[in-house]
N, C-alpha and C positions, 0 to 999 in steps of 0.2 A: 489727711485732709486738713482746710483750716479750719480757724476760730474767726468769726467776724462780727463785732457790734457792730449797727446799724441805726440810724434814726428815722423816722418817717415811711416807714416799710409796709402801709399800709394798702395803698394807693400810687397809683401814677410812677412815676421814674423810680421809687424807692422800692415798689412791687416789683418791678420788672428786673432789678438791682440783686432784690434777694432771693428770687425766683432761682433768676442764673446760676447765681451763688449753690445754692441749695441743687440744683441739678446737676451740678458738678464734684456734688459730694460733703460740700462743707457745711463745717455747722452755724448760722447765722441765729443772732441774738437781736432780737427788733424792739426798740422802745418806741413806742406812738400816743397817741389817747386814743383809739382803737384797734382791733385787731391786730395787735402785737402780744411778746413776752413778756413785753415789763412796761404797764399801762402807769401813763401820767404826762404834765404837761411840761414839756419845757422852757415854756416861753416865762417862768420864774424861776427864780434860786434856787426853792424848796424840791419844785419838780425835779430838776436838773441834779441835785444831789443826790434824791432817790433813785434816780438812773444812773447817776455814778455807781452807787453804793449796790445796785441789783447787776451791772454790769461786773462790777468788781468781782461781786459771788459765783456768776453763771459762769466768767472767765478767768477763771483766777489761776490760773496755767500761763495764764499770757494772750496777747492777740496779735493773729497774723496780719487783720486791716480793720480799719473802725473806718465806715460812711455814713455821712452825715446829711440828711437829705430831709428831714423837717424843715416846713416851712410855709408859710403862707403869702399868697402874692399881694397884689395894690389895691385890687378891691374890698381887703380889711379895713372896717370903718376906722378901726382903732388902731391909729398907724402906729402907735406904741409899741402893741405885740407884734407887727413887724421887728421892730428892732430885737426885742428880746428875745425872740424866736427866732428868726431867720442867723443872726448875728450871734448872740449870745448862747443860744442854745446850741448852734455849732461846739463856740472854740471851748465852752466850758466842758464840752465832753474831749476834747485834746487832750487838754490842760488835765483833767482828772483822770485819765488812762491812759497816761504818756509813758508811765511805766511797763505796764502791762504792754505794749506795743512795744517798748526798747526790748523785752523780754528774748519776743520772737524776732526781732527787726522786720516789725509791721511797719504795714502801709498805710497813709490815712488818704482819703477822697472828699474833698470839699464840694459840696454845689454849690458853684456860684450861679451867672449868668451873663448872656450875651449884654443884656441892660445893662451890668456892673460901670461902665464909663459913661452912661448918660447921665449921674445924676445933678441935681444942678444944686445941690446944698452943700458945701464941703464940708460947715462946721456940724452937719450933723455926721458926716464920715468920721472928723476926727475926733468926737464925742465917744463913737464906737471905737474905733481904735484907743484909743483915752482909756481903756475900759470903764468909763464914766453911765453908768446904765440909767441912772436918776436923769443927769441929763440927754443921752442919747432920747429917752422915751419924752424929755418934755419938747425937744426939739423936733421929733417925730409927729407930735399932735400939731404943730405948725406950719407939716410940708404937707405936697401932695403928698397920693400912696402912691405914685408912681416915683417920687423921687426917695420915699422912704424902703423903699423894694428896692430900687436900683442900686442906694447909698446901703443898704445891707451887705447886697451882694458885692459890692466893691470893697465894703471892709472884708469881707471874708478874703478878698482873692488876696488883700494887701496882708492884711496878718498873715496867712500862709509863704505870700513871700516873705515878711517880714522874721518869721520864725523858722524857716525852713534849714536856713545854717547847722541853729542850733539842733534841731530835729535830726538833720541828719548825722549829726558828730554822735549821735546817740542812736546810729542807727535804724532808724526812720527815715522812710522815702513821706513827703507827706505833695499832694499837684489837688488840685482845684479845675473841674471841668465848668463850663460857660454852654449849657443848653438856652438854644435857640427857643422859639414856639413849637412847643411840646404838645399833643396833645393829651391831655389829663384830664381828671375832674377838675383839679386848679387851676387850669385854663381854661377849661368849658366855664367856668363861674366868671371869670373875668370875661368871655367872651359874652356873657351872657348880660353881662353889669350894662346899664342903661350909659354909663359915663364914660366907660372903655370898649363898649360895643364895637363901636365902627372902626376906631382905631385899630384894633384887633383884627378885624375883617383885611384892611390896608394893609395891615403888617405882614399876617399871615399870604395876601395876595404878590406881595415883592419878593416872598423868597427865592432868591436865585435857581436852587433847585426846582422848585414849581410844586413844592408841595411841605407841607409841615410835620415836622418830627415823629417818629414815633418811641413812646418808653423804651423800647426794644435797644431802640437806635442808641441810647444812654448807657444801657446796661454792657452793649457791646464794648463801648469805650470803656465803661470802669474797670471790665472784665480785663482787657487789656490790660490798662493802667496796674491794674494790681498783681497781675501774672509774671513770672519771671522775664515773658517776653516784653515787659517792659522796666525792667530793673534799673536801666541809667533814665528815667524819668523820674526828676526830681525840680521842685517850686517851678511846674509847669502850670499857667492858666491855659487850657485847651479847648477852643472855641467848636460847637458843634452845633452848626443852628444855620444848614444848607446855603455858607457863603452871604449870609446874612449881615458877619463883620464884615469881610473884605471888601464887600458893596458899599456898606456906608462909613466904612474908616479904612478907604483902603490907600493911606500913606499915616495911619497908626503903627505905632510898635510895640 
């Protein structure tokens, strides 16, 4: 069976990710600020190290896939730790276990989101791309949290394509799925926020399928994603969020 680091494996999409995993026989390694293996926060450098350096030890064979699924949405007053969390705390776990993944010729799993092309800030996208995190976080306190969550998620989908080449010539598949309205704790809070209430309500009301996501629905796809059955899947964004894009971008590509 495999090896799988995991981020965010506490709750919502990231429970139901490692759940799978785990009943399929593998051994998954969870870092969160609660109910995980290896407790701490990522949404700083320090944090982020320490989960390198606890991942390194627990996997030090090698990893068959690292998903990375920390993250907090718009209703974070402090749109800053959106950046450093959603964004940063991603690719710095890439970036610091890209070895161990060439090893086994793992797989990595990005969450993005369906949001990732609505944000309406570019220089805060190419702050994060930038790997400029001083600025990423001062330009975060200046946007909505709806565009500091969507411009997260957009950098992630763009580094992944951005580094996927190189990824793969070193044997790494690494693709970025795009979940719709999920339901989660992290959505029940934002559906719950006095500012994104109703909008939430609307949103959740359009979906094409006529009903909103469940974790399950997530885990099925990564499961995928990461199985041999999906072996020629590589620097794919894979939208999953019941015809949600094709409705409102549907002559996007």
């Amino acid at each position: 069976m495999g090896s799988y680091a995991m981020t965010g494996g506490a709750t919502g999409i990231g429970a139901a990710i490692k759940q799978s995993l785990r009943n399929a026989g593998h051994n998954v390694v969870v870092a969160d600020i609660k109910d995980a293996d290896i407790l701490g926060d990522l949404s700083n450098p320090e944090g982020r190290e320490k989960a390198i350096a606890a991942f390194r030890e627990h996997c030090a064979d090698g990893l068959d896939g690292l998903i990375t699924c920390a993250g907090v949405a718009q209703q974070m007053k402090d749109h800053a730790i959106i950046a450093s969390l959603n964004y940063f705390g991603s690719i710095a776990m890439v970036e610091g276990l890209e070895d161990l993944l060439a090893k086994n010729n793992g797989n990595v799993v990005l969450i993005s989101s369906n949001s990732a092309p609505m944000c309406g800030s570019p220089d805060f996208v190419d702050a994060l791309l930038g790997n400029d995190e001083e600025l990423a976080r001062k330009l975060a306190a200046d946007i909505s949290g709806h565009d500091a969550y969507s411009g997260s998620k957009q950098a992630v989908a763009r580094w992944m394509k951005h580094n996927c080449a190189a990824l793969a010539a070193k044997g790494i598949r690494i693709n970025a799925v795009a979940p719709g309205y999920i339901e989660t704790p992290m959505t029940q809070a934002v559906a719950d926020d006095p500012e994104y209430g109703d909008a939430i309500k609307q949103f959740v009301a359009s979906i094409p399928l006529g009903r909103p996501g469940q974790p399950e629905d997530i885990a099925n796809l990564v499961d995928f994603v990461l199985s041999d059955k999906g072996s020629f899947i590589c620097g794919a964004l894979l939208y999953i969020d019941g015809g949600h894009d094709a409705m409102m971008r549907n002559d996007a590509f």
